[in-house]
C-alpha atoms as one frame of an Amber mdcrd trajectory, in Angstrom:
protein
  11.143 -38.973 -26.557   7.776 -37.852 -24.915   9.991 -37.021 -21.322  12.401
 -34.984 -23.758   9.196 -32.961 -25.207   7.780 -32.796 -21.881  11.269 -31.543
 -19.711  12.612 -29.275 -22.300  10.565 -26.377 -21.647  10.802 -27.092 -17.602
  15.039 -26.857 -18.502  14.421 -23.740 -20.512  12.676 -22.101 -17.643  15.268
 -23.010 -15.341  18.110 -22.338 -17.312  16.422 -18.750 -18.312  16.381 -17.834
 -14.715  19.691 -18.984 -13.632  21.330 -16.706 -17.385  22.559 -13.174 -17.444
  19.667 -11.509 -19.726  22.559 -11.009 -22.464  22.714 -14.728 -22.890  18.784
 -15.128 -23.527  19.303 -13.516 -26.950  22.510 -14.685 -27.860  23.067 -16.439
 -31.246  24.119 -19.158 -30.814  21.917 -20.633 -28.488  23.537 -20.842 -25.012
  22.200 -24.072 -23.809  24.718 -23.853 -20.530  25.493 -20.469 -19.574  27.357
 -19.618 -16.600  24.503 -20.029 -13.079  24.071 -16.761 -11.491  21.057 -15.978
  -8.828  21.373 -11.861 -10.156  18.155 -12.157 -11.688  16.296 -13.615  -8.252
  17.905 -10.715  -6.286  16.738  -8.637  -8.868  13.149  -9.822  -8.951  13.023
  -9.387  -4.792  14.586  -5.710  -5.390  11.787  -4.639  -8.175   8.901  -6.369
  -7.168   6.783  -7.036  -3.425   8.245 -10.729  -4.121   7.627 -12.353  -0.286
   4.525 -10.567   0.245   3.124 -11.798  -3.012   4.535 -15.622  -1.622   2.661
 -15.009   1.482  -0.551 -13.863  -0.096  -0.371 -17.185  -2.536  -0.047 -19.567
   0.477  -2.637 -18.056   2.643  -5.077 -17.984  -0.476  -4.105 -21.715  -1.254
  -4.766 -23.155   2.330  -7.837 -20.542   2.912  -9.346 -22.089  -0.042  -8.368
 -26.051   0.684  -9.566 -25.781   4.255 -12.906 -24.075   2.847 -13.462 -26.488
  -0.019 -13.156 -29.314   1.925 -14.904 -28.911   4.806 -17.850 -27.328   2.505
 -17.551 -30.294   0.088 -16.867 -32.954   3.337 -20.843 -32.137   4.455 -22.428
 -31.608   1.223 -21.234 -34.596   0.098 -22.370 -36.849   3.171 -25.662 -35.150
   2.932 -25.848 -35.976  -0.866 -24.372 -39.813   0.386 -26.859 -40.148   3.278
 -29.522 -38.274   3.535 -32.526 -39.287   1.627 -34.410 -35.338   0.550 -36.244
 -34.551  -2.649 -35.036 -34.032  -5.465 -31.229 -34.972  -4.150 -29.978 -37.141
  -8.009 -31.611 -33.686  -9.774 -29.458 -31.447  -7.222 -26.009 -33.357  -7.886
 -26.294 -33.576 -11.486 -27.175 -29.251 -11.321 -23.577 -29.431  -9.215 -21.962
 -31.775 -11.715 -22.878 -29.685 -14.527 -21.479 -26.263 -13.247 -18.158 -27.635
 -13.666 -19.193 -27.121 -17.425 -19.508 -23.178 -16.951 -16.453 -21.434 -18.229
 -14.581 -19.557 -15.369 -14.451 -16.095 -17.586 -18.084 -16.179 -18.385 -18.588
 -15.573 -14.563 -16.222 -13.065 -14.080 -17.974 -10.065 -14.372 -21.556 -11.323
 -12.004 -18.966 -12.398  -9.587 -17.249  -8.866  -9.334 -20.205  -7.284  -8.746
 -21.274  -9.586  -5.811 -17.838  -8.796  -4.513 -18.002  -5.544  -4.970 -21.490
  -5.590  -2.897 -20.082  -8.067  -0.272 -16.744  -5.055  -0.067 -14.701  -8.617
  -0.649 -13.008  -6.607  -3.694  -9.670  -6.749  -3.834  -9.571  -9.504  -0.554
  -7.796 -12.406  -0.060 -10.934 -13.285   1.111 -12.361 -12.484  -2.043 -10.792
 -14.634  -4.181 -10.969 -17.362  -1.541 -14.796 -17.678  -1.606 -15.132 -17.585
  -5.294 -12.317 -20.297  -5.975 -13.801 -22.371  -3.044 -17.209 -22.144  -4.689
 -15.607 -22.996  -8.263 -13.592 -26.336  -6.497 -16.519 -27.662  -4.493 -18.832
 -29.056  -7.406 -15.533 -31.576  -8.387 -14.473 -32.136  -4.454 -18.087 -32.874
  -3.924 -18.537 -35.519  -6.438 -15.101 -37.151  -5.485 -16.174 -37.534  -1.575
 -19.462 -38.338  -2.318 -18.168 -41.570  -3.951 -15.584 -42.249  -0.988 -18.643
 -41.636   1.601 -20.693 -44.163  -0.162 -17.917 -46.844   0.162 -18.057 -46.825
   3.963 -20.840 -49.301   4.990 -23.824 -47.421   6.975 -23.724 -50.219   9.760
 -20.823 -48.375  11.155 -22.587 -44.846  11.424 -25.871 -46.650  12.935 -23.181
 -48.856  15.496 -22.323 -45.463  16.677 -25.398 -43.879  16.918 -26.929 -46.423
  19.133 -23.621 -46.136  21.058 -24.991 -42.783  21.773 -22.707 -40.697  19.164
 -24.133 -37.529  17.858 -23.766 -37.149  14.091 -20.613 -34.243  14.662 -19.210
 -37.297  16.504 -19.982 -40.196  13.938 -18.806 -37.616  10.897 -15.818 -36.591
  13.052 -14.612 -39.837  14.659 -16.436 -42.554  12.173 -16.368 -41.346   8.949
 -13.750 -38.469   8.526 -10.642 -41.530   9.851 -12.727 -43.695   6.945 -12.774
 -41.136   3.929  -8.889 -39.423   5.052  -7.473 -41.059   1.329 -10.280 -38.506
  -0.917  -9.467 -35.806   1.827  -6.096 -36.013   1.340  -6.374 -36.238  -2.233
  -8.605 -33.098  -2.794  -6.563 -31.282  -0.361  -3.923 -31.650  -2.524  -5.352
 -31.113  -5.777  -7.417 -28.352  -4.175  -4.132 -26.662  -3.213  -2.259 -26.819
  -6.325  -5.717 -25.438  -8.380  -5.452 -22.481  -5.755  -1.549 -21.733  -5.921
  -1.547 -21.552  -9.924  -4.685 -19.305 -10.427  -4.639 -16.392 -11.989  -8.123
 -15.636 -13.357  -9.460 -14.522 -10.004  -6.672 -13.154  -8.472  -5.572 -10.961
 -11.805 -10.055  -9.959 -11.527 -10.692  -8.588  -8.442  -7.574  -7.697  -6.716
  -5.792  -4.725  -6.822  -3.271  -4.070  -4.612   0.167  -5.579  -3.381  -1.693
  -6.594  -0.219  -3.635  -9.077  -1.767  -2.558  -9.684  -5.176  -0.693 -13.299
  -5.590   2.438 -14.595  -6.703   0.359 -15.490 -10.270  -0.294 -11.994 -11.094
   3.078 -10.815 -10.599   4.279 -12.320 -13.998   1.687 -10.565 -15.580   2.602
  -7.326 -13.551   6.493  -8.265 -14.887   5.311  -8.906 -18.524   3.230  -5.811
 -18.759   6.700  -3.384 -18.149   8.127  -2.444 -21.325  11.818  -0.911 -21.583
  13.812  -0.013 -24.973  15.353  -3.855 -24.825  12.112  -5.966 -24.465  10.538
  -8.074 -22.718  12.570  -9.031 -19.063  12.060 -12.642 -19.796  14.784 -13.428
 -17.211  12.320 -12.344 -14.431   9.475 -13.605 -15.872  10.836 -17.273 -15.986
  12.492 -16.495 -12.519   8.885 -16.011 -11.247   7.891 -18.906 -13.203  10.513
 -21.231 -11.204   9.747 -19.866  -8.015   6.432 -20.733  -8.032   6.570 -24.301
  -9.655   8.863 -25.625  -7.191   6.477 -25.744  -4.513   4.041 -27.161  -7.011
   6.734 -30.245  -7.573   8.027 -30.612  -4.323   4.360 -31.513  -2.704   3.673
 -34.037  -6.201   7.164 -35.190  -5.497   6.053 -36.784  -2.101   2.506 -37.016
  -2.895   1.996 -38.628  -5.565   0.961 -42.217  -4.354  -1.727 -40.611  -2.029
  -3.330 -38.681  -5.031  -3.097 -41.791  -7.011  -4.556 -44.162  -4.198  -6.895
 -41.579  -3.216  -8.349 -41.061  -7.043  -8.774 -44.833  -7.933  -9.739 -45.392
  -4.550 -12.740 -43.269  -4.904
């Protein structure tokens, strides 16, 4: 009963974007109209459809590459390093998970807007990366802790600089939480829409997020084009399922894990 609840809207969607728009309003209910891929054509045809794709997966890995190799040496130094007030500083990190991500919006456009990172792929990549590197800290931090310190100091007196031992010791050691955050990093990245809807502007660097709102906002004498708008929907969730679909286990094993 609780799969039905949960897959019946996910059929909806799908079912919505493979219908002729007559047969979204039809009464009866037409659970199984007749598949056609009109309304994807017509979606490419009316809106900058692979430029939008393109802009979503370079924001995505931009921001997973950013996060984690920010998070990967904050979160040794927080595991390793013994400085002043370090517990005081990770609990301050901890907490700004807390802050709502609206309630930031407007301080954050204006150090865009004094940065010229407005309407930027770039943009939106350093302000998601700095809203994803409190958790992806506090993950690693836990994984780094796990891998005894006798190893580092081995290498060390092998004569291994700490690029090497971080590199070559620890990042083969930690690869599960990497791998995890990566992932989950990622998937936070392709289904924002706060940031990109805020500060971008332009089909250059707008994502594939805002163009359902960009779809939803046209009005015509028959409604709403809900066929496109769940087309967009699909199109963007596949992705999402495919990379769960085959990484699942290492998200899993990399979350208890840590």
């Amino acid at each position: 009963l609780f799969t039905l609840i949960v897959l019946l809207p996910v059929y909806w969607m799908v079912r919505s974007s493979l219908a002729p728009a007559a047969d979204l309003i039809k009464l009866p209910l037409v659970y199984f109209p007749t598949p056609t891929l009109r309304n994807f054509q017509t979606l490419v045809e009316q809106v900058p459809f692979f430029r939008y794709v393109r802009n979503s997966l370079t924001f995505a890995v931009a921001t997973t590459l950013a996060t984690l190799v920010v998070s990967y040496l904050a979160a040794y130094a927080f595991a390793r390093i013994q400085f002043p007030s370090s517990g005081i500083l990770m609990w301050i990190l901890v907490l700004s998970m807390a802050l709502p991500d609206v309630g930031t919006i407007v301080p954050l456009y204006r150090i865009l807007k004094d940065l010229h990172l407005l309407d930027k792929i770039a943009g939106i990549t350093l302000v998601l990366s700095s809203t994803l590197a409190p958790f992806t800290v506090w993950v690693l931090v836990s994984f780094i802790k796990q891998v005894p310190y006798e190893i580092e100091e081995a290498a060390i007196i092998d004569g291994a600089s700490l690029p090497q031992v971080l590199w070559h010791i620890l990042l083969p050691l930690t690869r599960p939480g990497l791998v995890t955050m990566g992932l989950i990093n990622f998937i936070n990245a392709w289904n924002n829409l706060l940031y990109p809807l805020s500060f971008t502007t332009s089909p250059s660097s707008k994502t594939l997020s805002v163009a359902i709102c960009e779809i939803f906002a046209g009005y015509s004498p028959w409604g709403k084009p809900w066929e496109l708008i769940m087309t967009v929907g699909v199109t963007r969730t596949i992705p999402v399922v495919i990379l769960v679909l085959f990484s699942q286990r290492a998200i899993v094993r990399g979350l208890t894990g840590g």
